[in-house]
Each structure stands twice: as C-alpha cells, then as structure tokens.
C-alpha positions as CSV (number, residue, x, y, z in Angstrom):
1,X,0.0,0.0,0.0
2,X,1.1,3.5,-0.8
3,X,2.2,5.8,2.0
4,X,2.1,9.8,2.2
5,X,5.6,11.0,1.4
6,X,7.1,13.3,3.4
7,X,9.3,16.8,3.0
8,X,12.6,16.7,5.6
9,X,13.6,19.6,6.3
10,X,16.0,21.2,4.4
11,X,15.0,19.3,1.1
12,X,13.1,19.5,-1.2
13,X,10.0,17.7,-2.0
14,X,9.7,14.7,-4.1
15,X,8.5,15.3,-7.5
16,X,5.0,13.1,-7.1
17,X,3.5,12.7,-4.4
18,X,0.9,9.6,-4.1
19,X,-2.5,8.8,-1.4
20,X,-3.1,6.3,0.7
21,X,-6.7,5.3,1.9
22,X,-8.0,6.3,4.9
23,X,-7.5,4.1,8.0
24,X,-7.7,4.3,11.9
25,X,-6.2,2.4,14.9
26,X,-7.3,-0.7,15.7
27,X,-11.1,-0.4,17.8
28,X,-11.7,3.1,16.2
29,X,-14.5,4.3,14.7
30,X,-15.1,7.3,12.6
31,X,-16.9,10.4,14.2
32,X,-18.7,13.0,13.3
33,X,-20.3,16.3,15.0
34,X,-24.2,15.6,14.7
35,X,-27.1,18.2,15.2
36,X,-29.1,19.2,18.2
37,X,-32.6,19.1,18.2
38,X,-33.3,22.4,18.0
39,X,-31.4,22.5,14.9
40,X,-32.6,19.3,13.5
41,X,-36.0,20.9,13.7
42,X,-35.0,23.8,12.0
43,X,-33.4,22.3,8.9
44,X,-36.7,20.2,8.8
45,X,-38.4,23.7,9.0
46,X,-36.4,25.8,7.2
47,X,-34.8,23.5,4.3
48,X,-36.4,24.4,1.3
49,X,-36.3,28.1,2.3
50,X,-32.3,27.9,2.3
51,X,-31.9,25.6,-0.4
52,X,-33.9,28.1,-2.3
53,X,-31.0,30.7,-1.9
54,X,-27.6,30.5,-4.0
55,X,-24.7,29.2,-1.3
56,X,-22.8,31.9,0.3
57,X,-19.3,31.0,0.3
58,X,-18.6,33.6,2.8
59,X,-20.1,32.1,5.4
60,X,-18.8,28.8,4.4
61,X,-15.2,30.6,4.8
62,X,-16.2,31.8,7.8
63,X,-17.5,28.5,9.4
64,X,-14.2,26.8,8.5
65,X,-12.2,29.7,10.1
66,X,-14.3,29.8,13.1
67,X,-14.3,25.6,13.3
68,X,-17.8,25.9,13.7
69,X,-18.2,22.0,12.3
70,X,-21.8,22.9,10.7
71,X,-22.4,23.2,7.1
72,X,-23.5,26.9,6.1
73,X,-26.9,26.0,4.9
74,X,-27.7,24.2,8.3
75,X,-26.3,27.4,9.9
76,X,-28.7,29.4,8.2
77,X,-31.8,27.1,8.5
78,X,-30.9,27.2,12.7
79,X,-30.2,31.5,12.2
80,X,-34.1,31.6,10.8
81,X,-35.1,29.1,13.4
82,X,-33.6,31.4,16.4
83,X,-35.1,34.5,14.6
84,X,-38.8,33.0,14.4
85,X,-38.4,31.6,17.6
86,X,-36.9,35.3,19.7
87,X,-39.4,37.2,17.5
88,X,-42.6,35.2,19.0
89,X,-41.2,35.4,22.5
90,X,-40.6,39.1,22.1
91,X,-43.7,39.9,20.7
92,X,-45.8,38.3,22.9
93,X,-43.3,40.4,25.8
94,X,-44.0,43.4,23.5
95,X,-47.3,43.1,24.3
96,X,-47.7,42.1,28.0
97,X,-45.1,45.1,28.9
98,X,-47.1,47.4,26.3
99,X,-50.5,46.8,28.0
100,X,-49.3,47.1,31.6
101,X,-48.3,50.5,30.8
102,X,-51.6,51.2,28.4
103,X,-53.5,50.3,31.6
104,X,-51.3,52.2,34.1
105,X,-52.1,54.9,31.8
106,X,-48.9,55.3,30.1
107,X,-50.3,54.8,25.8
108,X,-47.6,56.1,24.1
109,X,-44.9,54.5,25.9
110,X,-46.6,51.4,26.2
111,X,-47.1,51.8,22.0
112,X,-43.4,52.3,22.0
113,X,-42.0,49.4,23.8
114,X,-45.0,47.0,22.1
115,X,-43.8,48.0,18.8
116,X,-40.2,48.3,19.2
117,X,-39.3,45.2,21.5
118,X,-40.2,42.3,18.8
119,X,-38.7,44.8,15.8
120,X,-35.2,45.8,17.6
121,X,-35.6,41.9,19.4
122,X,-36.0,39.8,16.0
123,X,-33.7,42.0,13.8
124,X,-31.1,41.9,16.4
125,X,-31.3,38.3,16.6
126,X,-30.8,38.1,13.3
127,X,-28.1,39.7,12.1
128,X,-26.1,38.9,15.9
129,X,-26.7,35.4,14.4
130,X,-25.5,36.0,10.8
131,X,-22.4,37.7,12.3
132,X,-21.3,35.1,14.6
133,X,-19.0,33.2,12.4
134,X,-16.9,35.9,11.2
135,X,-16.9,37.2,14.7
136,X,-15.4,33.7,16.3
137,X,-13.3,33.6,12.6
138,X,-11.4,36.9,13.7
139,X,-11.3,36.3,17.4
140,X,-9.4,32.9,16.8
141,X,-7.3,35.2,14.3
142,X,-6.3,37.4,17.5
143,X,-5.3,33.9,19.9
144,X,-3.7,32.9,17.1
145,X,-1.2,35.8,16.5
146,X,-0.9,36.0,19.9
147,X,0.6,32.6,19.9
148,X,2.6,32.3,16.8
149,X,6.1,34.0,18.3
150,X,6.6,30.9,20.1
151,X,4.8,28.7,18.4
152,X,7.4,29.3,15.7
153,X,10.1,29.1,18.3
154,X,8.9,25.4,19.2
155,X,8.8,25.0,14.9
156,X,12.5,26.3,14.8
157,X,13.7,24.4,17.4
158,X,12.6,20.7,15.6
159,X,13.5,21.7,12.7
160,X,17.3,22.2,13.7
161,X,17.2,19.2,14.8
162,X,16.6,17.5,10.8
163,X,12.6,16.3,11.8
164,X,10.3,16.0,8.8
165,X,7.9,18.7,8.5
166,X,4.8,16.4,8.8
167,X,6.1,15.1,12.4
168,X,7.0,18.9,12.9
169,X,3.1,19.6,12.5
170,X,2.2,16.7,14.1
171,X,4.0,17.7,17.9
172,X,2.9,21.4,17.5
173,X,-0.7,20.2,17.4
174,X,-0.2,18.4,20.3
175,X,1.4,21.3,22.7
176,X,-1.8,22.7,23.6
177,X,0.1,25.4,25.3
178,X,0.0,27.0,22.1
179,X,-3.6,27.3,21.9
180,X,-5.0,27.6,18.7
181,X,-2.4,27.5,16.8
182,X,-2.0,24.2,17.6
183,X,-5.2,23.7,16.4
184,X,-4.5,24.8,13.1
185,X,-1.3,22.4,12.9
186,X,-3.7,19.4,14.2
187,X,-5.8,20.0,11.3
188,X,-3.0,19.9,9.2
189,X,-2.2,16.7,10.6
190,X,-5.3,15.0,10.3
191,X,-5.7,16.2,6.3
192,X,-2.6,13.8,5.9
193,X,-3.1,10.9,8.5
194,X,-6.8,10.5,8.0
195,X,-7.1,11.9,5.0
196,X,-4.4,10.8,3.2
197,X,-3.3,14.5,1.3
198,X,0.2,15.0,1.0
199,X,2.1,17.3,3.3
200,X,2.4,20.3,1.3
201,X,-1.1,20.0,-0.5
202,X,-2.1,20.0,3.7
203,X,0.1,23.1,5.0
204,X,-1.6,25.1,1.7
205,X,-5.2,23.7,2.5
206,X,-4.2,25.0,6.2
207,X,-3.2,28.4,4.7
208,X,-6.4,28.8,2.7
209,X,-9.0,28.3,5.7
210,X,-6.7,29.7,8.5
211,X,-8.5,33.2,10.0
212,X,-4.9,34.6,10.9
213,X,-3.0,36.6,7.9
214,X,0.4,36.2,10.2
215,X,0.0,32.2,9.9
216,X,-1.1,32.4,6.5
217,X,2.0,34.3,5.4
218,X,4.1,31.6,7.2
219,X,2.5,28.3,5.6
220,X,2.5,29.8,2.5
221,X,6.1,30.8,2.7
222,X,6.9,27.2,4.0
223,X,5.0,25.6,0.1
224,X,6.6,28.4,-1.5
225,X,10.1,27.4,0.2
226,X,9.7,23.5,-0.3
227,X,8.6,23.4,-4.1
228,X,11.4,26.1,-5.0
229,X,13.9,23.5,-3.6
230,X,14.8,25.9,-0.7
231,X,16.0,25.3,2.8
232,X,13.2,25.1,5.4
233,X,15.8,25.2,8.4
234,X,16.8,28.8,7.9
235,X,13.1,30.0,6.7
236,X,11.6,29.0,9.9
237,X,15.0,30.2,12.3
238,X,14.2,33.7,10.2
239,X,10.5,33.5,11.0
240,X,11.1,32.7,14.6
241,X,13.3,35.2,14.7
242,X,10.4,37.4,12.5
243,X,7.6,37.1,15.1
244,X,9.8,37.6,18.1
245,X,10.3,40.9,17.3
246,X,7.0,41.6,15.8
247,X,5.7,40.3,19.3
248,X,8.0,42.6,21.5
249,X,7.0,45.6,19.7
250,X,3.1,44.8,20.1
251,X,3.8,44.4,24.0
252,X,5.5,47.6,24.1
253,X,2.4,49.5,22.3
254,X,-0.1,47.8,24.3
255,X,2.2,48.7,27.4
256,X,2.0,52.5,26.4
257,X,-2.0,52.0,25.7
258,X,-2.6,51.0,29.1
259,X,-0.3,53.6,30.5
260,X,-2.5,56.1,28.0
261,X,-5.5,54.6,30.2
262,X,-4.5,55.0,33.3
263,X,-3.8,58.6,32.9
264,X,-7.0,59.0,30.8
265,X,-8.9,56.8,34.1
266,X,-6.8,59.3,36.7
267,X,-8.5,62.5,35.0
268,X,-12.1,61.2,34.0
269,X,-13.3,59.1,35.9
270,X,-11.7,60.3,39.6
271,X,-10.6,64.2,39.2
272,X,-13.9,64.9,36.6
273,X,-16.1,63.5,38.6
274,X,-14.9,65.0,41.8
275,X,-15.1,68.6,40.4
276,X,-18.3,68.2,38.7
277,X,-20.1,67.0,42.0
278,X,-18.6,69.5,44.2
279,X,-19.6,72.2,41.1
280,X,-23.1,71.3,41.3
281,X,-23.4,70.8,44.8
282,X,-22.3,74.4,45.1
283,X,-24.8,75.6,42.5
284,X,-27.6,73.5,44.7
285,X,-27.0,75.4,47.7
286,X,-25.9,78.7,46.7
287,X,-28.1,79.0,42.7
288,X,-31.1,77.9,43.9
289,X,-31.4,74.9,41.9
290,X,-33.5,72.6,44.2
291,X,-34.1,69.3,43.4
292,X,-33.2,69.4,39.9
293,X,-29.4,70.1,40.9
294,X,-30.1,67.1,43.2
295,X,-31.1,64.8,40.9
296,X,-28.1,65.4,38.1
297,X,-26.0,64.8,41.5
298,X,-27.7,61.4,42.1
299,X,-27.2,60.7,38.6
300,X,-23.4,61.2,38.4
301,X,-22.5,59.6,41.3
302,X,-25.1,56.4,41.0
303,X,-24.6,56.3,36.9
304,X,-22.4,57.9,35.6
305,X,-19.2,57.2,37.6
306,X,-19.9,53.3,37.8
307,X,-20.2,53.4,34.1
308,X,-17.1,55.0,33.6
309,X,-15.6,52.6,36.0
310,X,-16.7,49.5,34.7
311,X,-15.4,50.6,31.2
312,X,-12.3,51.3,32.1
313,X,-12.2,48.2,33.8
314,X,-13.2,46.6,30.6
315,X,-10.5,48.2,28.4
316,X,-8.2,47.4,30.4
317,X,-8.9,43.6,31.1
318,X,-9.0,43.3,27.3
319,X,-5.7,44.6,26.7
320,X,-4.2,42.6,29.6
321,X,-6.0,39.5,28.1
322,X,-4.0,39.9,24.8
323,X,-0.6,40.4,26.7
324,X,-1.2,36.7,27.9
C-alpha cells in the first residue's frame, strides 16, 4: 500500500506525491459532529427556504475559520429558526409590557415598547446570528497571533534538529500550550493521516482556511520554500526570529496603551467626577437649583461614575488578556 511522502527539512520535495486510503487504529470508529434538536428541527423547517438561496461562500469561509463543524446551509436554516423563535417570545413580551403600561395609563410608551421590543428583538437576533461566524473567525485570528512567536520558536527548534515537517506539525498540534495554533497544525495533521493528502497540499489547505493573515504568510512561505527546492531550516529560524520581534514591539504599544488609560482613568473618571459634584453641589446650595441640581448629583454619582468605572475596567482587562 502507498504511503504519504514526506518533506525533511532542508530538502526539497519529491517530485509526485501519491495517497493512501484512509485508515484508523485498531477499535476506532469514525466520528462526526451531529445536530441538536433544535437544529434538526430547524433544517426540517427551514430546508427548502435555504436551499432556495444560491450558497454563500462567505459564510462557508467563515465557518471553516471559526471551526464551527456545521455546514453553512444548516447554519442558516438554525439562524431563521432562532429568529422565528426570539421574535414570537418578544412579541408576545411586547405586548404584555405594552399593555401594563396602556393600563397604568402610560399609551404612548406602552405603543413604544410594544412596537419596538419584537422589531429591535427579531432584527437583532438576526443579524447577531448572521455575524457570529466571522466574529469567532477573527477572534481565533487574535489567539492565534498572539501565539505564533513561540509557536514558531517550538517549529525552529525541531527543525534544527533534521525532523520531517509532517512530524513537525504533528508535535505542535499536540502542545496545547499554544492554543489555537495548535489547532490549526492538528488540522494539518489529520488532512494527511486520515485523509491521506500530501504534506504540502495539507500546509496550503491549512493556509487557505486559517482566519490569521500572520499564519497564512508563514505556511505559504513554508510551500513556496519546499517546491522552490529551498532550505526550510533557515526560513523558519528567520520566522522565529520574525515574530519575536514583531511580538515585543506589540507588548511595548499595548504597554503605552494601558499607560495612556490610566492617565486618561486618573483625570475622567476620579478628578472629573470630583469637580463636577462639588460644582453642582455648590450651585444646589448657593443658585437655587432645588431638586433638579439634586437629581443630576444622584445621577453622576449612582450612573455615571460606575459606568465609567466598569469601562475602564473593561478596556483594560482586554488589553491585559492579549498580553497573555
């Protein structure tokens, strides 16, 4: 039987390359990512409607990037689904909150929030939904290049030590320290064990459906390198090196953003704050304001100041969370 040849590196590949079938270990079976029932009954519901439209290979890209292991037109049967579903429940909310305030006497804002809750609810729902994959596409982008400085370090190191590229690939994807980059490289891996696709036809399938441009550029560079008859060795030592500057110079901004924030937190949300209740305090006591001059007081310090807490705090946890 035919095996999947292999690229060492620092030579170049062989001139044909040749499948295999697919097999697993001994007491394995094949396994696959099935539906819920929710979203069983929406294909039921919703397959003709889809099937209707023409395909939309973005959100086929965007599923593949985001591993989301559901075909696109099952994604959209369960997006109408959700929508159907969230626009009943809000309607019938619309209208229980609407006529509590009809009755209390309040029409106009009961109109409001009877009208408005199922529009702003359903078409909310619907385009939250339709966003989702390229939304988990670019956040795996983000953990990815977060990762790939020494991810590549781990590359560079096996490499200087003459292992083939595919068992390179194959010991990234299992250091799960390097989050989802290792992820990509086990995909890579399981296009040519279980698949049975040559190494380099792999590492460019991995290139074409990977959601980071950083990793991209690098497998690309590493089919452009092997089928040139380059050296992979000093590719990957210069792409280690690459990203390790690339990485220290993204700390150091992100460093000078949070220092940015701090200052920014120091005079808005503490000396701002400060001035503006003593100000109105002032003009309370002295200007005659009453209990308008109250409320805005009450509203600073019960509103406004914990909202400018909170999303400061919320800045800031992000940025730390990349520095990880």
């Amino acid at each position: 039987m035919p095996a999947t040849s292999t690229v060492r590196v620092g030579a170049a590949p062989p001139a044909e390359t040749s499948s295999r079938p697919i097999r697993l270990k001994r007491g394995e079976h094949p396994t696959h990512t099935g539906l819920t029932g929710f979203q069983r009954w929406a294909w039921r519901t919703f397959r003709a409607r889809v099937l209707a439209r023409a395909p939309d290979p973005g959100l086929e890209e965007n599923l593949v990037k985001a591993h989301m292991r559901v075909r696109a037109d099952e994604y959209l049967a369960t997006v109408y689904a959700t929508t159907v579903v969230v626009g009943i429940a809000t309607l019938v909310a619309g209208v229980a909150v609407g006529l509590l305030f009809v009755l209390s006497g309040v029409l106009l804002l009961g109109l409001v929030i009877g009208v408005l809750l199922p529009v702003f609810g359903t078409v909310g729902t619907f385009f939250v939904l339709q966003s989702t994959p390229g939304s988990r596409a670019k956040d795996r982008g983000r953990k990815i290049d977060r990762k790939i400085s020494p991810a590549m370090s781990f590359v560079s190191a096996m490499s200087s030590a003459d292992v083939n590229i595919d068992q390179i690939f194959k010991e990234l994807g299992r250091q799960k320290i390097y989050g989802q980059v290792a992820e990509e490289a086990a995909w890579i891996t399981r296009d040519t064990e279980l698949l049975g696709v040559d190494i380099l036809t792999a590492i460019r399938n991995g290139s074409q459906r990977s959601p980071s441009k950083r990793f991209q550029d690098f497998l690309q560079g590493v089919v452009t390198t092997a089928t040139s008859g380059g050296q992979l060795k000093p590719y990957f030592l210069l792409k280690a090196e690459q990203y390790e500057r690339e990485n220290k110079l993204e700390m150091l901004q992100r460093v000078e953003t949070m220092g940015l924030l701090a200052e920014t937190f120091v005079t808005v949300v503490v000396a701002f704050p400060l001035f503006l209740v003593i100000i109105i305090a002032i003009f309370a006591v002295i200007g005659g304001g009453g209990s308008f001059m109250i409320d805005v007081l009450w509203g600073i310090v019960g509103a406004m100041i914990p909202l400018a807490q909170f999303g400061f705090i919320f800045f800031m946890y992000t940025l730390a969370q990349e520095m990880t």
